[in-house]
MARLOFI-885442 format. One record per residue (C-alpha): residue in three letters; x, y, z. Coordinates in steps of 0.05 Angstrom, whole numbers, padded with zeros to 5 digits, always signed. Layout:
REM residues N
AlaXYZ...
//
This chain:
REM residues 620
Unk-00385+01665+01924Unk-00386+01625+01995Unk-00345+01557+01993Unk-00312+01499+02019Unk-00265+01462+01979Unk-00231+01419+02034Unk-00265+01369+02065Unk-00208+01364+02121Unk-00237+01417+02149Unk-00317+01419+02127Unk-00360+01393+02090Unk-00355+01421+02027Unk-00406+01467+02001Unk-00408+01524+01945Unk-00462+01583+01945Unk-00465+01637+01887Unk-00522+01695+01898Unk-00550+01663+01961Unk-00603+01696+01980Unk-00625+01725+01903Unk-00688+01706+01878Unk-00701+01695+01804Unk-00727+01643+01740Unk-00676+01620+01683Unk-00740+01624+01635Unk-00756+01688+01649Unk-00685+01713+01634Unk-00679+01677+01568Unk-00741+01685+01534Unk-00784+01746+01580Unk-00738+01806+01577Unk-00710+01790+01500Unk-00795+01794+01490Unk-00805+01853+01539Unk-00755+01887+01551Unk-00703+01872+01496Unk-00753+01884+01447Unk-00733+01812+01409Unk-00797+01791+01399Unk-00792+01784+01322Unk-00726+01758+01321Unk-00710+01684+01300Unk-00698+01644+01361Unk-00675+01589+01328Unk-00675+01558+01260Unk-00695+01478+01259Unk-00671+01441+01207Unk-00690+01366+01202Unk-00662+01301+01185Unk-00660+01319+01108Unk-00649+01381+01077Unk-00727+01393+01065Unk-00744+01384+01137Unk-00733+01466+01167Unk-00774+01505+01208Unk-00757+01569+01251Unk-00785+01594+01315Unk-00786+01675+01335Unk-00769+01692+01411Unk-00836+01715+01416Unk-00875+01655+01386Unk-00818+01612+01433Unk-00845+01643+01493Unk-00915+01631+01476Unk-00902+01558+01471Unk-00858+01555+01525Unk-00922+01592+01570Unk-00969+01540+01544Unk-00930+01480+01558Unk-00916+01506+01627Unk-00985+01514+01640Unk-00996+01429+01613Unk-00951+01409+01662Unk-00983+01453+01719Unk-01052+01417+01702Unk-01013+01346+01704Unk-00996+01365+01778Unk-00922+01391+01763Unk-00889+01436+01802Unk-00827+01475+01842Unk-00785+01423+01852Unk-00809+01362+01820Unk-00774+01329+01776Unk-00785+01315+01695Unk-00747+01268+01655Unk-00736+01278+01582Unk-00723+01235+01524Unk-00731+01278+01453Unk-00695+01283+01393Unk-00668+01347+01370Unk-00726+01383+01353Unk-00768+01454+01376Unk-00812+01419+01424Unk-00742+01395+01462Unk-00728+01473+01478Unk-00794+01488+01493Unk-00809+01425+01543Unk-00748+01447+01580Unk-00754+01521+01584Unk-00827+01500+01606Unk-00800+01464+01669Unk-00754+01522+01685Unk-00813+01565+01676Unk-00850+01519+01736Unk-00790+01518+01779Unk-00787+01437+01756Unk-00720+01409+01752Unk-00710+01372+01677Unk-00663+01308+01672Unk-00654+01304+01593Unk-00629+01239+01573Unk-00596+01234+01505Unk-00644+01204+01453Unk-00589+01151+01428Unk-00593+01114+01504Unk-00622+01051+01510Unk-00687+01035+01557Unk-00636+01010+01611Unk-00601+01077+01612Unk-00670+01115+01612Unk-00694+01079+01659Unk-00641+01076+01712Unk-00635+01151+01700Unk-00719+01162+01718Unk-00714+01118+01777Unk-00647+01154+01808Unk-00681+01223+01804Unk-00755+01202+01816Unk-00779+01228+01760Unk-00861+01234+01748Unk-00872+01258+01684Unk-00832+01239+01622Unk-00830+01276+01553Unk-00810+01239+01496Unk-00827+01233+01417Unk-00859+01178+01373Unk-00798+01158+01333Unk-00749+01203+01289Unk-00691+01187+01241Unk-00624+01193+01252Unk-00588+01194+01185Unk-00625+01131+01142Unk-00634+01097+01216Unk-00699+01095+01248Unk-00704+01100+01324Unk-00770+01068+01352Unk-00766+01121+01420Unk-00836+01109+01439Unk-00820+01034+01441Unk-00765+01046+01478Unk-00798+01099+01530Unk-00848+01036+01540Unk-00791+00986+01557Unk-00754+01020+01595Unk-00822+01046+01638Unk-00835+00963+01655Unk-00759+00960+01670Unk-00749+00947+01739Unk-00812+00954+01777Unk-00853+01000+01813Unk-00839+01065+01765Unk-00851+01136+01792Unk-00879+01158+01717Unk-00948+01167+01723Unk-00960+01205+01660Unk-00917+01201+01585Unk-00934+01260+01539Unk-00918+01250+01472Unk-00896+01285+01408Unk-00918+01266+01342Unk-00862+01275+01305Unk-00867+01226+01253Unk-00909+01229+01189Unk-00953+01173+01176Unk-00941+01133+01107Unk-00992+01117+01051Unk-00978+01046+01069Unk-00989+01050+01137Unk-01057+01095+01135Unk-01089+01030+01095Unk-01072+00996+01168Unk-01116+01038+01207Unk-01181+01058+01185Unk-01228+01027+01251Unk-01263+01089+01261Unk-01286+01064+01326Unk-01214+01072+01362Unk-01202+01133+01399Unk-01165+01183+01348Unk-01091+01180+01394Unk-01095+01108+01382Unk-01121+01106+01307Unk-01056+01154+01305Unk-01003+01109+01339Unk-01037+01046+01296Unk-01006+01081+01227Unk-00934+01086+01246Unk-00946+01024+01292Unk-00932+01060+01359Unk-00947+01016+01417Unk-01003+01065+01468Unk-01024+01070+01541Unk-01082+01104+01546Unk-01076+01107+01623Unk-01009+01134+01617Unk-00989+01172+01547Unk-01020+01233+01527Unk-01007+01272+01461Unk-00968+01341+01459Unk-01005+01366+01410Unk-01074+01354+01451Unk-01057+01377+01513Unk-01026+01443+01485Unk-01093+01453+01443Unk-01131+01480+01507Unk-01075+01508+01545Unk-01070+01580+01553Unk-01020+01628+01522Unk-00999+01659+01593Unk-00960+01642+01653Unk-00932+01676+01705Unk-00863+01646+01726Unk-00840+01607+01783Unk-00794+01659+01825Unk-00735+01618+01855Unk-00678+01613+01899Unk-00614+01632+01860Unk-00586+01560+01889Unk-00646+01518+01867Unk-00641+01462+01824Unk-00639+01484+01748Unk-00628+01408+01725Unk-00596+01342+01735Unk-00552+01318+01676Unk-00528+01247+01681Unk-00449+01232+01667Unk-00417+01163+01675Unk-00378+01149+01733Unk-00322+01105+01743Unk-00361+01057+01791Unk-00403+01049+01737Unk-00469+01080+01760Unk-00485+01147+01726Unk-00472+01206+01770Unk-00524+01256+01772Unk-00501+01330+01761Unk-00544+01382+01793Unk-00533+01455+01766Unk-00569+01507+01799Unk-00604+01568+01766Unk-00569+01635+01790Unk-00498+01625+01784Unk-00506+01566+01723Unk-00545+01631+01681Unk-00487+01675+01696Unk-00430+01646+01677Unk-00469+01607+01611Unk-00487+01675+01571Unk-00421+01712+01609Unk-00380+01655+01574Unk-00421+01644+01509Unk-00413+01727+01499Unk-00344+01729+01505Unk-00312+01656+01484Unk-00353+01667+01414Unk-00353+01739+01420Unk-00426+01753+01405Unk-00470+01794+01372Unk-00526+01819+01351Unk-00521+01796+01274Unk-00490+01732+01291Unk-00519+01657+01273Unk-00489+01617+01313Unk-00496+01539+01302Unk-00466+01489+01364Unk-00481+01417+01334Unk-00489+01385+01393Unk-00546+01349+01426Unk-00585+01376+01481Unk-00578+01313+01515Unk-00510+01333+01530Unk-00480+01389+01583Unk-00459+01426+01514Unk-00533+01420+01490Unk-00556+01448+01558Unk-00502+01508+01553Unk-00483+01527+01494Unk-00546+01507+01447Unk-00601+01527+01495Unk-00583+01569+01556Unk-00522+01617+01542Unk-00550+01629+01474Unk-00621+01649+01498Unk-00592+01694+01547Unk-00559+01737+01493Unk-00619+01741+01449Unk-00580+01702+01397Unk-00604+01670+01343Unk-00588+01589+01340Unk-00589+01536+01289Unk-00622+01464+01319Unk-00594+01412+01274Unk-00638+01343+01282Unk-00594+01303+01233Unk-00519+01274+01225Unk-00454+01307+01188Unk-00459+01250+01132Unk-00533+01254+01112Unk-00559+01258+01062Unk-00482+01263+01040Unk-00421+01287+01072Unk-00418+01360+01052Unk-00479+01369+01094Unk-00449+01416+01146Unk-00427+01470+01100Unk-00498+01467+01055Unk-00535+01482+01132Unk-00473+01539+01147Unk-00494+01573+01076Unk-00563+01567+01082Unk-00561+01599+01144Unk-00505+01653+01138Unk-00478+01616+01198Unk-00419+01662+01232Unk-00405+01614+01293Unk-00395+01549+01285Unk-00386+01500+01350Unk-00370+01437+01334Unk-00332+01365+01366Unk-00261+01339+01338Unk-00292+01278+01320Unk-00345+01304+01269Unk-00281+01342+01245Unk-00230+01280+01240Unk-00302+01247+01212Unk-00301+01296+01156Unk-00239+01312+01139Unk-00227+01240+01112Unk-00272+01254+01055Unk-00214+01308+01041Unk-00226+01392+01026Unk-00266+01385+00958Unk-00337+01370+00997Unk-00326+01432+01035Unk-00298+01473+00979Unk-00361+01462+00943Unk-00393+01511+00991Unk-00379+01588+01004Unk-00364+01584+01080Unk-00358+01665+01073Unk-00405+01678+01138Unk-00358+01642+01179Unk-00318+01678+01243Unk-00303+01644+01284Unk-00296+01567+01293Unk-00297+01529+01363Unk-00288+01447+01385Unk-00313+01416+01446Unk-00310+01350+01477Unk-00256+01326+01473Unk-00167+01347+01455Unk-00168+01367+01386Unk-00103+01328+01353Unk-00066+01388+01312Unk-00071+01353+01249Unk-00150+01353+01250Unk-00144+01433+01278Unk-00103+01451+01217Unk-00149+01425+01176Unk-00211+01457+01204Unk-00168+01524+01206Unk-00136+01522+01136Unk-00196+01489+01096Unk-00267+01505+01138Unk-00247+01568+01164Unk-00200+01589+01104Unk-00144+01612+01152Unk-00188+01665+01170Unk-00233+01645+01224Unk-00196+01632+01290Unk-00203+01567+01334Unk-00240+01568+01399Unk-00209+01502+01426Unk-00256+01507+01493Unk-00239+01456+01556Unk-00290+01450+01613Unk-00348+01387+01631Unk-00420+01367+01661Unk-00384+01386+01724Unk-00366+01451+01707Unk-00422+01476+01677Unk-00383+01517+01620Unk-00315+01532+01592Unk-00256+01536+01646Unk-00199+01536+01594Unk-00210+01573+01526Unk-00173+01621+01480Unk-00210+01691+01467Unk-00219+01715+01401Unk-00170+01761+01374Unk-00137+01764+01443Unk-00114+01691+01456Unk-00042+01677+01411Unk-00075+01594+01392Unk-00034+01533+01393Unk-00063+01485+01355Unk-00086+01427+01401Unk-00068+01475+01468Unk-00145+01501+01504Unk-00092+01553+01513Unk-00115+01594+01578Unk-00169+01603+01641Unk-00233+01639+01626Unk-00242+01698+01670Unk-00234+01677+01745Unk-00216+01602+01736Unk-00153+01591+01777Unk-00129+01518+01748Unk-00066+01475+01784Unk-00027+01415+01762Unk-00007+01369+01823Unk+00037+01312+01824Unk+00018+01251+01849Unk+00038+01266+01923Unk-00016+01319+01897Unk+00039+01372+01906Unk+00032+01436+01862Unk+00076+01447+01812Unk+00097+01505+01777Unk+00124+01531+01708Unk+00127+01478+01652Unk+00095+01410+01685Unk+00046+01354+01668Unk+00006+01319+01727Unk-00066+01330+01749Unk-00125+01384+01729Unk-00142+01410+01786Unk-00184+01476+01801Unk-00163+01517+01869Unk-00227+01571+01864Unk-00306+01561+01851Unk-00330+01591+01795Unk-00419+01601+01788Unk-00429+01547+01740Unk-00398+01493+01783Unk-00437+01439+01805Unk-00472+01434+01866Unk-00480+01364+01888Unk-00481+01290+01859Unk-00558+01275+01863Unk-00576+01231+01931Unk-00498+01221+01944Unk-00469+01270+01978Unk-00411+01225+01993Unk-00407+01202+01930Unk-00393+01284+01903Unk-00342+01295+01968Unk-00303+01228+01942Unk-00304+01240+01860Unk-00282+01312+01860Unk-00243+01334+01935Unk-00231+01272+01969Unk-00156+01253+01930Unk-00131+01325+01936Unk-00167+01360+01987Unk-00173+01438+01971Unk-00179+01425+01908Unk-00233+01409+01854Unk-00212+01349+01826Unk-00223+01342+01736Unk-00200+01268+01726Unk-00160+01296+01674Unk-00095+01297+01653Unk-00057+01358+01634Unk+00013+01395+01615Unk+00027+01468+01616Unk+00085+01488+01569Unk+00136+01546+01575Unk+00085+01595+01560Unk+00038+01577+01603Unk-00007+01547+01564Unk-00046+01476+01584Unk-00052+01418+01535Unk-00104+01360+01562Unk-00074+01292+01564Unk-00140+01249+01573Unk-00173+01223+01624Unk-00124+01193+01687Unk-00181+01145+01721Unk-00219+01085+01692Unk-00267+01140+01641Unk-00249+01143+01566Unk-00278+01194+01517Unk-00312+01165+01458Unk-00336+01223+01402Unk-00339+01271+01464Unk-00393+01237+01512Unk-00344+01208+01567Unk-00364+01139+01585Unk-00337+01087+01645Unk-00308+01033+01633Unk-00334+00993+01701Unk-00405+01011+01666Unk-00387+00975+01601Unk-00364+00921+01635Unk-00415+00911+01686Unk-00457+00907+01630Unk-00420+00856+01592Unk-00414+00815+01650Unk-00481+00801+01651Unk-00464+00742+01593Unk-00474+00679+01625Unk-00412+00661+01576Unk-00377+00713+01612Unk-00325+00696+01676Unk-00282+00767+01670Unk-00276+00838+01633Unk-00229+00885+01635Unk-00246+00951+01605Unk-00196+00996+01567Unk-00180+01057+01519Unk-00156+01045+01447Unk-00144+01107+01404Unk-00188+01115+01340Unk-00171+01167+01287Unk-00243+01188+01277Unk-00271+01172+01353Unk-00208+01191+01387Unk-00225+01138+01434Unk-00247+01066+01431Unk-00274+01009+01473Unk-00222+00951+01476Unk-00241+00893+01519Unk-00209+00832+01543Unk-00266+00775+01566Unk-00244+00708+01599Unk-00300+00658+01591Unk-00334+00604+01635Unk-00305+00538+01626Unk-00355+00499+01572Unk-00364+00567+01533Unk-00328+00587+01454Unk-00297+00649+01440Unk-00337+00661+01375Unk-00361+00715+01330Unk-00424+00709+01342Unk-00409+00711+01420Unk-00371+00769+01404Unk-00433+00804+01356Unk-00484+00770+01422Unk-00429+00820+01481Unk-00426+00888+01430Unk-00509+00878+01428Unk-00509+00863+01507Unk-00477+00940+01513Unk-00511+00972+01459Unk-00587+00948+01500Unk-00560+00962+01569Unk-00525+01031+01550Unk-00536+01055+01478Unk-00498+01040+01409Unk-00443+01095+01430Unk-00413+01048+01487Unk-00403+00986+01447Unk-00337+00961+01448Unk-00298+00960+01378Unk-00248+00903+01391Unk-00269+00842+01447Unk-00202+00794+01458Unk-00205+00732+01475Unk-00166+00735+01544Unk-00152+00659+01580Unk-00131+00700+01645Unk-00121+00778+01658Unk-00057+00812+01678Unk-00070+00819+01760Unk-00017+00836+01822Unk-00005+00784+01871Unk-00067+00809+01916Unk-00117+00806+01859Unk-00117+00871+01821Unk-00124+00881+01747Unk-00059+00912+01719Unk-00098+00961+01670Unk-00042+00999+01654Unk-00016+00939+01615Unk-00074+00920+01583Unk-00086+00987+01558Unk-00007+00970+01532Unk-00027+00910+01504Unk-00092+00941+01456Unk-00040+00985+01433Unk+00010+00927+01416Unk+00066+00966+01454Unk+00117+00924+01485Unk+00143+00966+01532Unk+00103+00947+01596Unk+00150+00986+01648Unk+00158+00950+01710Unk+00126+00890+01714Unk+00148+00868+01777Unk+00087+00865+01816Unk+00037+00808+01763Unk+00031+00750+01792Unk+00040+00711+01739Unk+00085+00744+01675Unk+00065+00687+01620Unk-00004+00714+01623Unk+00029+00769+01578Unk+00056+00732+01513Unk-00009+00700+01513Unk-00052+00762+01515Unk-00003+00793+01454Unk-00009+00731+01414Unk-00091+00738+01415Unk-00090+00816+01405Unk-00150+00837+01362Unk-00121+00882+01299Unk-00144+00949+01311Unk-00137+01005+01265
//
């Protein structure tokens, strides 16, 4: 690899494979057909919503899809280099719709399904995207999420959009009820179609997936490509509060995926590996889609939630599927272990191998559980540490090779050279606790922050230059071993999707009722993290529940349901220093109801803080 980590110096830049030409599609789906010979083997199984929703997909019959979309969005004008936004829920056509830009050399922005039309929309118009994929509706758990509707609003938001075409899955099934509402045989049929389930249409704009693929043809030749060109841009919050958008490029992001999914999970052949995340996530992107294709695995894509149709739900999909690899988040863990060990009891488990979390620390009381009564003391814990940033996993024990700790991500994956600095941001040695930082590129890293150069020198090298900079917090202990602390700027992690708190609050600040916010982490046994927020109203304006219901809906519309706060205080003034500055550090003190503020030498005004403890929202 060619790099330049300190910006003192240059401007910082990091090459893997310059120079190499190839396509990610070909290598995941091509030579397991081809060469591999993996044509007949299951790519991955889909299993829906409820339990009688399942489907499965060979590599073979994968690639053919994949060639037809690819050759859909050649005839709507895509290609190298343009960009494709999508917005799916977790279901076949997702795969194929991004392994069908890769195929084209397009670069795919995913955004998660559960965003609002705010989100969407300010993620289209950073990245210019022309064409968007997205789905009629689906259900998450008993919830029904109108996407189309949403893909429309969020297409008026804001102007001029760059969209010129919407292609559309029907993913829904019409009702009895609602085929009685549409019989006008006159309509065009995608219209009769969207009149059933009530699916507002553009017929200048939105175009059916199943139409266009019925005359596309079964073969296309790839894109070739620049080892260093754009794979995809993945959008992460950032603590100004506009999303940052992560460009990974192909080469090095393909090697160190499948390198990492082979050895973290230890792979093979027989295995059925299940990661439960969403696509619209970096470990969607790595460990669902990309490192998995690469080794000709065989995946489970899981459309529904842990708790539907009932809470043993998880272990009826792992024996169904003889899954041997199971990848899942500490919160769906601490989520399921409150319904205690009978619901998973009632299942055999007996595939099972190895267990992994990702997303966020894993507390050791939710990693005993998982190791003692899901794995049955049997299957050892890959507690893996990395981000969007990173591509894949930087710290991670290796089966039957890594002594676990539980709640430690133990060790560095080949070639990851981590640091803790001090403040000063002097390195520290043997048993310390400061800041993550990396010294060494590795391929998967990212490669810029989309249109903001400056913004990507000043997130990640500008505070300790020669260094890649996590925002994390971490301790190594006598051993060696490093323990993350949580995040040491203004980002919290909420059921693993990080979130900023500047972005919550801009968005609650929109209230007219609203004079101030202030933003901050509260812990939550099944989240790990909550929103707590402290508001300070216009003169004229109540502090009310139903202001409070009108600034948790304000967040869920401009962000999605996963940001809204859990606790909003009342707050007559905010903690601040003498020259204006909220004192977060004592707020974030405060949610906790911990009276030991430190030094408090610096507020302006110290009555503010009786006040704030004597409105404190009970938390749980």
């Amino acid at each position: 690899m060619d790099y330049n980590f300190d910006l003192t110096r240059a401007k910082i830049y990091i090459r893997c494979m310059q120079g190499a030409t190839t396509n990610m599609c070909y290598n995941v789906l091509d030579r397991n057909v081809n060469e591999k010979k993996l044509g007949d083997k299951i790519a991955f199984y889909w299993e829906g919503n409820k339990p009688e929703d399942y489907a499965r997909i060979t590599y073979k019959e994968l690639l053919q899809q994949v060639c037809k979309f690819a050759n859909v969005l050649r005839a709507q004008g895509i290609k190298k280099g343009d960009h494709v936004a999508i917005y799916m829920p977790m279901i076949i056509e997702l795969i194929v719709a991004m392994l069908a830009c890769a195929r084209v050399g397009a670069v795919h922005s995913i955004v998660f399904a559960g965003f609002s039309a705010e989100a969407l929309s300010e993620r289209i118009l950073d990245c210019s995207c022309s064409l968007l994929i997205t789905a009629d509706g689906f259900y998450r758990g008993d919830k029904f999420i109108k996407l189309k509707e949403i893909t429309d609003e969020a297409l008026k938001l804001h102007g001029e959009n760059p969209v010129k075409k919407c292609i559309v899955v029907k993913h829904l099934k019409a009702t009895k009820e609602n085929d009685k509402t549409s019989t006008q045989s006159n309509l065009p049929p995608a219209k009769r179609a969207c009149l059933k389930l009530q699916i507002p249409w553009n017929e200048e704009v939105d175009v059916w997936w199943h139409e266009v693929m019925k005359e596309a043809g079964e073969e296309c030749e790839p894109e070739w490509c620049s080892a260093e060109d754009p794979l995809f841009i993945l959008y992460t919050s950032g603590s100004t509060g506009k999303p940052k958008g992560v460009k990974h490029t192909i080469g090095g992001y393909l090697l160190y995926t499948a390198t990492t999914f082979k050895y973290v999970f230890d792979y093979q052949p027989s295995d059925v590996y299940w990661c439960t995340a969403d696509v619209g996530w970096i470990t969607g992107h790595s460990y669902l889609t990309y490192g998995p294709l690469a080794n000709g695995a065989t995946s489970v894509l899981f459309e529904g939630v842990p708790t539907y149709p009932d809470v043993s739900r998880f272990w009826e999909i792992i024996d169904k599927y003889l899954v041997t690899k199971f990848y899942t988040a500490p919160t769906a863990i601490r989520l399921l272990m409150k319904y205690g060990d009978e619901p998973v009891k009632r299942f055999s488990r007996k595939s099972l191998k190895i267990l992994g979390t990702v997303g966020e620390p894993i507390n050791p009381e939710a990693w005993l559980w998982y190791y003692n009564v899901v794995g049955d003391r049997r299957c050892p814990i890959m507690d893996t540490y990395w981000q969007t940033e990173t591509g894949g996993h930087m710290l991670t024990p290796l089966p039957a090779v890594t002594p676990l700790k539980p709640g430690s991500a133990t060790l560095p994956f080949f070639s990851v050279v981590p640091a803790i600095l001090s403040e000063s941001g002097e390195e520290l040695e043997g048993e310390a606790e400061g800041y993550l930082v990396f010294k060494k590129p590795w391929p998967s890293i990212m490669r810029e922050v989309y249109g903001s150069y400056e913004r990507f020198e000043s997130s990640y090298f500008k505070r300790f230059p020669g260094y890649f900079v996590t925002g994390d917090g971490c301790k190594r202990d006598k051993d060696g071993y490093y323990w993350i602390t949580g995040r040491i700027d203004d980002m919290l992690n909420i059921s693993g999707h990080l979130l900023s708190t500047a972005e919550v609050e801009s968005a609650i600040m929109e209230h007219l009722a609203v004079a101030e916010v202030a933003a901050v982490s509260h812990p939550h046994p099944v989240k790990g993290e909550s929103l707590y927020c402290f508001v300070t109203l216009k003169d004229g304006h109540e502090f009310t529940d139903e202001l409070v219901t009108e600034l948790k809906n304000q967040v869920r519309k401009k962000i999605g349901p996963i940001a809204a706060p859990d606790y909003i205080q009342n707050a007559a003034q905010l903690p601040k220093t003498r020259s204006g500055k909220i004192m977060r550090r004592l707020l974030r003190k405060i949610a906790r109801n911990e009276r030991d503020l430190g030094n408090t030498s610096t507020l302006a005004d110290e009555s503010v803080l009786e006040a704030l403890f004597k409105n404190r929202v009970e938390t749980i």
